[in-house]
C-alpha positions as CSV (number, residue, x, y, z in Angstrom):
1,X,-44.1,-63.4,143.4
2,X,-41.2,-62.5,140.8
3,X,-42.2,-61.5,137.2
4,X,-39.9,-62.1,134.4
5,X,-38.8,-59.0,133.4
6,X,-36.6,-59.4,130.0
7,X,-37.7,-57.8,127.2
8,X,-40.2,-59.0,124.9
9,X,-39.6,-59.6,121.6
10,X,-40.4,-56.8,119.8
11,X,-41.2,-54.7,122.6
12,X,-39.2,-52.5,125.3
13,X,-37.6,-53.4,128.3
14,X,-40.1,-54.1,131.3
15,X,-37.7,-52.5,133.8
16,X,-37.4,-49.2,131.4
17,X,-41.4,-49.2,131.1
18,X,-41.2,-49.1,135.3
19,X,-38.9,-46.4,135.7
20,X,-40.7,-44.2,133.8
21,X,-43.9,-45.0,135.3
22,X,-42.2,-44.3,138.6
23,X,-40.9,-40.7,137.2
24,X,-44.3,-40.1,136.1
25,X,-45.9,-41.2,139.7
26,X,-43.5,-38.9,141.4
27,X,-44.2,-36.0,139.4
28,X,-48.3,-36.7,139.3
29,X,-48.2,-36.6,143.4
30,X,-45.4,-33.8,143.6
31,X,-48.0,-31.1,141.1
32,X,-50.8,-32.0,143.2
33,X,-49.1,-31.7,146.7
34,X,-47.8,-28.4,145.2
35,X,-51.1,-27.0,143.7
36,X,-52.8,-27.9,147.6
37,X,-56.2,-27.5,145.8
38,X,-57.8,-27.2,149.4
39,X,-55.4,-24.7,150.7
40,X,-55.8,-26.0,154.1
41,X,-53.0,-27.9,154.6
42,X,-49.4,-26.9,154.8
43,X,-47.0,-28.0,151.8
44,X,-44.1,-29.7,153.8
45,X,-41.4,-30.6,152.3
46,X,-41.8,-34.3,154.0
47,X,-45.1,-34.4,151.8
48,X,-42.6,-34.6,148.8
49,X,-40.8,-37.8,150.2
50,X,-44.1,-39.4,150.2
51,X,-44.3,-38.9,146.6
52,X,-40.9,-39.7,146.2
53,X,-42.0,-43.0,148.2
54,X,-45.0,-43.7,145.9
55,X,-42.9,-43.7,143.2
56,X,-40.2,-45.9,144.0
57,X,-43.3,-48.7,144.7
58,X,-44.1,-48.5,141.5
59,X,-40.8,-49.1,139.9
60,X,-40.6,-52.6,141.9
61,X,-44.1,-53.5,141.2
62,X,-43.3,-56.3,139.0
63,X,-41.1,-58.5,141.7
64,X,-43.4,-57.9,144.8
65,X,-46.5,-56.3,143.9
66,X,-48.2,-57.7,147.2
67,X,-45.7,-55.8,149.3
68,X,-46.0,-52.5,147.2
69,X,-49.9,-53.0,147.1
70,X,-49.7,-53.1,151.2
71,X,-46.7,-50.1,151.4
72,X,-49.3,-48.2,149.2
73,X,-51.9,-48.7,151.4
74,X,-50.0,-48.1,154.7
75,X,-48.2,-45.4,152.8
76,X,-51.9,-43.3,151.8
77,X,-52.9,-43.8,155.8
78,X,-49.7,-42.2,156.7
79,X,-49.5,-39.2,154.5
80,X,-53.3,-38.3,155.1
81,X,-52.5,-39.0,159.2
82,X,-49.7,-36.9,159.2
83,X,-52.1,-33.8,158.1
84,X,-50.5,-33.2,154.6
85,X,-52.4,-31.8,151.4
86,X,-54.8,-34.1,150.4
87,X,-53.8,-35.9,146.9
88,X,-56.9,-38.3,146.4
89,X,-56.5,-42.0,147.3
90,X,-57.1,-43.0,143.7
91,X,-53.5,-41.3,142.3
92,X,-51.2,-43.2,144.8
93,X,-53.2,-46.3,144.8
94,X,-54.3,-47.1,141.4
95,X,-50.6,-48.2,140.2
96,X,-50.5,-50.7,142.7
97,X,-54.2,-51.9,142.4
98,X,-53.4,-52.4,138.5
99,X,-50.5,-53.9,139.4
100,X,-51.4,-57.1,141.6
101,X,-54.4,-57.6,139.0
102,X,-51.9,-57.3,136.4
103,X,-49.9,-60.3,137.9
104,X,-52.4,-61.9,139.4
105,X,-53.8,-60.9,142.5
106,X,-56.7,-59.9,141.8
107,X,-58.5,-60.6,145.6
108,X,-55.7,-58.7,147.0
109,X,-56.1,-55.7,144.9
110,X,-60.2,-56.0,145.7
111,X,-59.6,-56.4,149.3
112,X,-56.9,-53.6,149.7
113,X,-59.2,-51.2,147.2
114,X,-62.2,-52.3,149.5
115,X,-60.2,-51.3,152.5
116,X,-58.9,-48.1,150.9
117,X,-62.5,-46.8,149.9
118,X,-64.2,-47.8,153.4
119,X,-61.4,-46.4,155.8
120,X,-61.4,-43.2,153.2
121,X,-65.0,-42.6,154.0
122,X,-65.0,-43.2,157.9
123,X,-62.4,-40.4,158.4
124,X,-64.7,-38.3,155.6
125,X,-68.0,-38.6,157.7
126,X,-65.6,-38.6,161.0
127,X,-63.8,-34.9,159.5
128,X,-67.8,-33.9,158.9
129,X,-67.7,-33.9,155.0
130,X,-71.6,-33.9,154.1
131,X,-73.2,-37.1,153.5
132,X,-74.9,-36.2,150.3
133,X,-71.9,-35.0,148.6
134,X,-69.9,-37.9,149.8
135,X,-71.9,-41.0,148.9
136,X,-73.3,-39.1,145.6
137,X,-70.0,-38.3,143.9
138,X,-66.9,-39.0,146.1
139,X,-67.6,-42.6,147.3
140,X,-69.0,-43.4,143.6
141,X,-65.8,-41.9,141.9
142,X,-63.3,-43.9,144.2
143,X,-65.0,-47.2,143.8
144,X,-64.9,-46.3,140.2
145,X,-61.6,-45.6,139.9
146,X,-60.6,-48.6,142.1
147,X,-62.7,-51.3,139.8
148,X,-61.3,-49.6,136.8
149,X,-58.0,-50.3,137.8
150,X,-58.3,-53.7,138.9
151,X,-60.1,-54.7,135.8
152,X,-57.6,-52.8,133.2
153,X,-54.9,-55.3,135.3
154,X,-57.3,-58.4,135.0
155,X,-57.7,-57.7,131.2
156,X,-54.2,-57.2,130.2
157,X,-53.2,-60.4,132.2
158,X,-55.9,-62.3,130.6
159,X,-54.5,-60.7,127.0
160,X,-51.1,-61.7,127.6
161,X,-52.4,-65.5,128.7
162,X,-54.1,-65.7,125.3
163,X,-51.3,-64.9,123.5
164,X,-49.2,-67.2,125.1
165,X,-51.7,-70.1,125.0
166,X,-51.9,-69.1,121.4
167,X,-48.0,-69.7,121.0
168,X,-47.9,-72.8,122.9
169,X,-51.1,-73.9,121.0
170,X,-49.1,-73.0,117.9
171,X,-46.0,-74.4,119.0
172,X,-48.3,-77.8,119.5
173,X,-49.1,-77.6,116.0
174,X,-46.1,-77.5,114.8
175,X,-44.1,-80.5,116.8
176,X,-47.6,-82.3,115.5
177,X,-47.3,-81.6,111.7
178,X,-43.3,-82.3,112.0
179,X,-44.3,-85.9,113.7
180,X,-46.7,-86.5,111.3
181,X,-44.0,-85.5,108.8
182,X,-41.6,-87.7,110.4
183,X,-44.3,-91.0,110.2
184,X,-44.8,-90.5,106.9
185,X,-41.3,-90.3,105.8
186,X,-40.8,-93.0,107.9
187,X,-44.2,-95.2,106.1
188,X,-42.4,-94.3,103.0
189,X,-39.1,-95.9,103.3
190,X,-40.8,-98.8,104.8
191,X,-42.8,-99.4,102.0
192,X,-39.4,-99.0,99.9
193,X,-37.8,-101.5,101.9
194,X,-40.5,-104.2,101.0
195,X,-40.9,-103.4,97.7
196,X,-37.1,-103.4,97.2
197,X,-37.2,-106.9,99.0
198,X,-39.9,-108.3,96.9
199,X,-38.3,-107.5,93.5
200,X,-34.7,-108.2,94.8
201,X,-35.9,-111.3,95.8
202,X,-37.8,-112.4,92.8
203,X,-35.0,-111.5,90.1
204,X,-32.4,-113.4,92.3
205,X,-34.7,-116.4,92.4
206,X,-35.0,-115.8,88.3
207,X,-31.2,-115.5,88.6
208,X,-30.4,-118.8,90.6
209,X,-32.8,-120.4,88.4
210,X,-31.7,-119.3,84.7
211,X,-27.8,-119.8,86.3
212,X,-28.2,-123.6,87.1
213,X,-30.1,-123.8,83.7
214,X,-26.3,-122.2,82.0
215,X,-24.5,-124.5,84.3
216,X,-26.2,-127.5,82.8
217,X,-26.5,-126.8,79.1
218,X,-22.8,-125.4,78.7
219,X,-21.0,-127.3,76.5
220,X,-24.3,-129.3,75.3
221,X,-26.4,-126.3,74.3
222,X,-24.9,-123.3,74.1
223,X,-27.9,-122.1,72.5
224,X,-29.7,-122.9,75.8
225,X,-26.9,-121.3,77.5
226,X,-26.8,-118.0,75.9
227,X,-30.5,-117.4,76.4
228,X,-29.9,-118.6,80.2
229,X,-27.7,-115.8,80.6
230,X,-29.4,-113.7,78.8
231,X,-32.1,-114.0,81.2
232,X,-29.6,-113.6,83.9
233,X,-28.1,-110.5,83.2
234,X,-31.8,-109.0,82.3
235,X,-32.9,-109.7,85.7
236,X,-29.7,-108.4,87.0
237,X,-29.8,-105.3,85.2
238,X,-33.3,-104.5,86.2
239,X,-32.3,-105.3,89.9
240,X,-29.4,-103.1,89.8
241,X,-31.7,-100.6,88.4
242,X,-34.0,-100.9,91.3
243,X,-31.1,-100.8,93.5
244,X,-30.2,-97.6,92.1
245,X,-33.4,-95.7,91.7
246,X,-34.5,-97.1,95.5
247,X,-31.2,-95.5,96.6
248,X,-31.6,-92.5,95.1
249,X,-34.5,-91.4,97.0
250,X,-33.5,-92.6,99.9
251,X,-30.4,-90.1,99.3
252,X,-32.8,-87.3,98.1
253,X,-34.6,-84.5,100.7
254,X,-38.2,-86.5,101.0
255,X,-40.7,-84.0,100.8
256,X,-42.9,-84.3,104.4
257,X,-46.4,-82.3,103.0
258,X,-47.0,-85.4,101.1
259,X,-46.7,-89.1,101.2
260,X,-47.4,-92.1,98.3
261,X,-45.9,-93.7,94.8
262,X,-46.8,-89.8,93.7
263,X,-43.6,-88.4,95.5
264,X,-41.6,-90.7,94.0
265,X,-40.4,-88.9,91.2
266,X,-37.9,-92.1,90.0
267,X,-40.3,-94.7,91.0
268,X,-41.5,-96.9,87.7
269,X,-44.5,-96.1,86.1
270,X,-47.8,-97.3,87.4
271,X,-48.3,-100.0,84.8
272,X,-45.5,-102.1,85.8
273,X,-46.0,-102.1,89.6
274,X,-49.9,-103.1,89.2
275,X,-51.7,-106.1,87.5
276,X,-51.8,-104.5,84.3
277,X,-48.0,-105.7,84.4
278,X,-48.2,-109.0,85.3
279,X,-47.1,-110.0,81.7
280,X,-43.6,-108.9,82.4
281,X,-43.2,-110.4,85.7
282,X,-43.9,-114.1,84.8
283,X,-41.9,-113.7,81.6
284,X,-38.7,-114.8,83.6
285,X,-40.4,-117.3,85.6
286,X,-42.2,-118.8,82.2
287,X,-38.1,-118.7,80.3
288,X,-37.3,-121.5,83.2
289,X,-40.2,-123.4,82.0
290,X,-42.0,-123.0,84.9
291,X,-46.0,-123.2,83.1
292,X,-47.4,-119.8,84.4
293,X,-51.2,-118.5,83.1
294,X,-52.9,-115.3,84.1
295,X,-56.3,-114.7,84.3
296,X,-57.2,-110.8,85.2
297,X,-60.3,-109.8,85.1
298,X,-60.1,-106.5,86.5
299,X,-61.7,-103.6,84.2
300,X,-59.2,-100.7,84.2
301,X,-59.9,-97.6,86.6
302,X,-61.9,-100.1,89.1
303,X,-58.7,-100.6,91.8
304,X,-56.9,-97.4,93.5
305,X,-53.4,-97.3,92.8
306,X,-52.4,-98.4,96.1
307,X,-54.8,-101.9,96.0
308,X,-53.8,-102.5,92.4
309,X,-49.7,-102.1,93.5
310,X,-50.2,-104.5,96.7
311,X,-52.1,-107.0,94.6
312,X,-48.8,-106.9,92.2
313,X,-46.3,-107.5,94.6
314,X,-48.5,-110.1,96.8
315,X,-48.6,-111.9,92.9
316,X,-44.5,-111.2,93.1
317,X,-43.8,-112.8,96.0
318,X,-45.7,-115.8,95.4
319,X,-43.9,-116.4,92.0
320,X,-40.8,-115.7,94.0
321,X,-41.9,-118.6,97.1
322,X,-42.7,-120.6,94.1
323,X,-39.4,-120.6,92.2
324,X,-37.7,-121.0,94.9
325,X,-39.0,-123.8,97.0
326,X,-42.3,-125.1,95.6
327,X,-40.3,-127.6,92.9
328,X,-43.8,-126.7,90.5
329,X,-44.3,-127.3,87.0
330,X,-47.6,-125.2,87.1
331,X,-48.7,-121.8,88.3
332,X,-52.1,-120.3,87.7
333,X,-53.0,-116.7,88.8
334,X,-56.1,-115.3,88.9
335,X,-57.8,-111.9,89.7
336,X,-61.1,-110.4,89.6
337,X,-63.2,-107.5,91.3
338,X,-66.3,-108.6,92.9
339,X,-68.7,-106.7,94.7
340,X,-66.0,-103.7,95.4
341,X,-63.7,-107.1,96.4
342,X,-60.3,-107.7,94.4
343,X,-59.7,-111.3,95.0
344,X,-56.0,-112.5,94.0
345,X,-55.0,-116.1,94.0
346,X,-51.8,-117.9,93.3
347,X,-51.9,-121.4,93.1
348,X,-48.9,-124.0,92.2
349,X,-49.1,-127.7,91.8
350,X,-45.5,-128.2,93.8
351,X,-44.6,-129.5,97.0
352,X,-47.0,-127.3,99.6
353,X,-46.3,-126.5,103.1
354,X,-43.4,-129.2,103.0
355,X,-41.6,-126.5,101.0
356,X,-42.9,-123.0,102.9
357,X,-44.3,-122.9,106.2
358,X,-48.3,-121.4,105.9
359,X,-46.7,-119.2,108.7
360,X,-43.9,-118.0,106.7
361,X,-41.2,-119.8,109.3
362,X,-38.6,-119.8,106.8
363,X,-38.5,-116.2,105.6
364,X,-40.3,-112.7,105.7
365,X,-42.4,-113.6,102.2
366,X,-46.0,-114.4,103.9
367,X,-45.8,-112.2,107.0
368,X,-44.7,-109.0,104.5
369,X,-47.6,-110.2,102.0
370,X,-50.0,-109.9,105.0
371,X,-48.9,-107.0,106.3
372,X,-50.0,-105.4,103.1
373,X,-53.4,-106.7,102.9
374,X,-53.8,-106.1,106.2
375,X,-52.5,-102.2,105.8
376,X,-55.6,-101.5,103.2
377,X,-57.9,-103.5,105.1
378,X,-57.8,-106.5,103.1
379,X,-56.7,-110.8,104.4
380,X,-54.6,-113.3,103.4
381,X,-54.8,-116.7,103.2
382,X,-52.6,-119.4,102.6
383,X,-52.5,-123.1,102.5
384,X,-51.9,-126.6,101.3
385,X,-54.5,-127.0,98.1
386,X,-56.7,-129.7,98.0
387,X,-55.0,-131.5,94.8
388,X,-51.7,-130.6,95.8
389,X,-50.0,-127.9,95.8
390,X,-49.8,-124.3,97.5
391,X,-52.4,-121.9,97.3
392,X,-52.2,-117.9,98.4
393,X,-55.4,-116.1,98.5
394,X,-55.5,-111.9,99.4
395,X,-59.3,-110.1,99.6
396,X,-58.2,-106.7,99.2
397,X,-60.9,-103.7,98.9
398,X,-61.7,-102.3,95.4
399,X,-61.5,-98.8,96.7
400,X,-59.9,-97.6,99.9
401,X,-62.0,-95.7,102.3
402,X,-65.2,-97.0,100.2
């Protein structure tokens, strides 16, 4: 197994952190060989190798800690069988214990530190060392040693997988929140897009209308003609307006914490996108003679802005079918709350379905209207009416979420 070995942000290099451990293995061994605590054993010069040996294990412990765990092993046999000072079998082997817990071998390091601590007694009880003092303090201070070091490895291992499951987990987060970010920038411009289509749409059907209204009375009623194109260039000015504003925040950094009409710092006020503006958008259509009443009967504060915006551009783009294909003299629109239900209905006495298709064949007007009702949870309807006619019918909820 190879560990990665560059540095850690923050922290110092891995193969730096080895080399001194290596120094300091070395050294550990080397003081103990040379204090020969028993005194029964020759200093030789060889032992010193061995520490030299243990110590250059540990400084390539990252990038095979099986094979130094093994070496160590094999290594600790050899020194004791070759008759030199006795150094403990916990000094030279707890480095590579920690280690292959450390980077995940954990039933190597308990196999070899079960091997270790058996073999270590036989030759004990083999060299005549009492049996009292052996199981009573020396076998219970090597297994100690041993488990310690395999579980100091197993818990900085574990450590270092939390914090990285904690950065990927983090990570996670944050591709999540910058999608969400994305989707509702994305919901945002959609919605500008259909908006922008329903009032570019109506004030060009105002336009076409009012224009061949000009066309006809110049000449014979200039009068006629004037206000014509008075109406025309008041539509056109408010369109370009729209135009303007619409590109403007397309243009502008969108801001992705928060989504609706409330980020829209150039958007019109609320009035004139719901019902409470109504008046102003049959004005135009009334000024081609087109007969146009309004019946609201919606208290103020009972729709959320969102229903109360929809049900104003569903009423838009009805006017807008109407002007342009319905060939009507009349127009009634109605609303009214019900039992936490807005109902909206537009209703024209023209040419029905032989003008619009009731599956909007011949544009984007009914599929876009139903897409809105259907976005808040809300139908719509549409059809021939039974006197004639074209009706369009939306059930929207009063309150979203209620």
């Amino acid at each position: 197994m190879v560990t990665d070995v560059t540095r850690a942000p923050g922290g110092a290099d891995p193969r730096v952190v080895d080399l001194v451990l290596a120094i300091a293995m070395t050294l550990a061994i080397g003081v103990v060989i040379a204090a020969n605590f028993e005194g029964a054993r020759s200093s030789s010069p060889a032992a010193y190798l061995f520490a030299v040996g243990f110590g250059v294990l540990v400084a390539v412990r990252r990038r095979a800690p099986r094979t130094m765990l093994v070496l160590t092993l094999l290594g600790i046999f050899a020194y004791y069988a070759l008759g030199f000072p006795v150094i403990g079998i916990a000094l030279p082997a707890v480095a590579a214990l920690y280690s292959a817990a450390e980077l995940g071998f954990t039933w190597w390091a308990a196999g070899a530190g079960t091997v270790l601590v058996a073999v270590s007694g036989y030759f004990r009880i083999v060299d005549g060392q009492p049996t009292a003092y052996l199981y009573g303090y020396e076998l219970v201070t090597n297994v100690a040693l041993v488990a310690a070091a395999i579980a100091l490895g197993v818990a900085v291992r574990l450590t270092r997988q939390a914090r990285a499951d904690a950065e990927r987990v983090r990570v996670l987060a944050a591709a999540e929140q910058s999608l969400a970010a994305e989707q509702r920038i994305q919901a945002e411009r959609m919605h500008l897009a259909r908006d922008l289509h329903d009032v570019v749409g109506h004030n060009l059907s105002v336009v076409a209308l009012h224009a061949g209204v000009a066309s006809e009375a110049v000449g014979r009623d200039d009068a006629a003609a004037r206000a014509a194109l008075e109406h025309v260039r008041t539509a056109t000015s408010g369109t370009l307006h729209e135009l303007r504003a619409t590109v403007k925040l397309l243009r502008r950094p969108v801001d992705s914490t928060a989504s609706g009409p409330a980020n829209r710092r150039d958007a019109p006020p609320a009035a004139s996108t719901g019902l409470a503006g109504l008046d102003a958008l049959v004005g135009p259509a009334r000024a081609t003679g087109l007969d146009v009443e309004v019946d609201v009967d919606v208290p103020p504060g009972t729709l959320d802005a969102t229903v109360d915006a929809a049900a104003f551009r569903i009423v838009q783009e009805s006017l807008t079918n109407v002007l342009r294909h319905a060939d009507a003299r009349r127009v009634r629109v109605l609303a009214a709350v019900d039992d936490g239900q807005l109902r909206v209905e537009v209703a024209d006495d023209g040419r029905g379905t032989g003008a619009t298709s009731p599956d909007g064949a011949h544009g984007s007007g009914i599929p876009g209207m139903r897409e809105r009702a259907a976005l808040l949870g809300g139908t719509l309807t549409v059809g021939d009416a039974p006197d004639g006619g074209f009706t369009v019918v939306a059930d929207l909820p009063a309150r979203l979420g209620a």
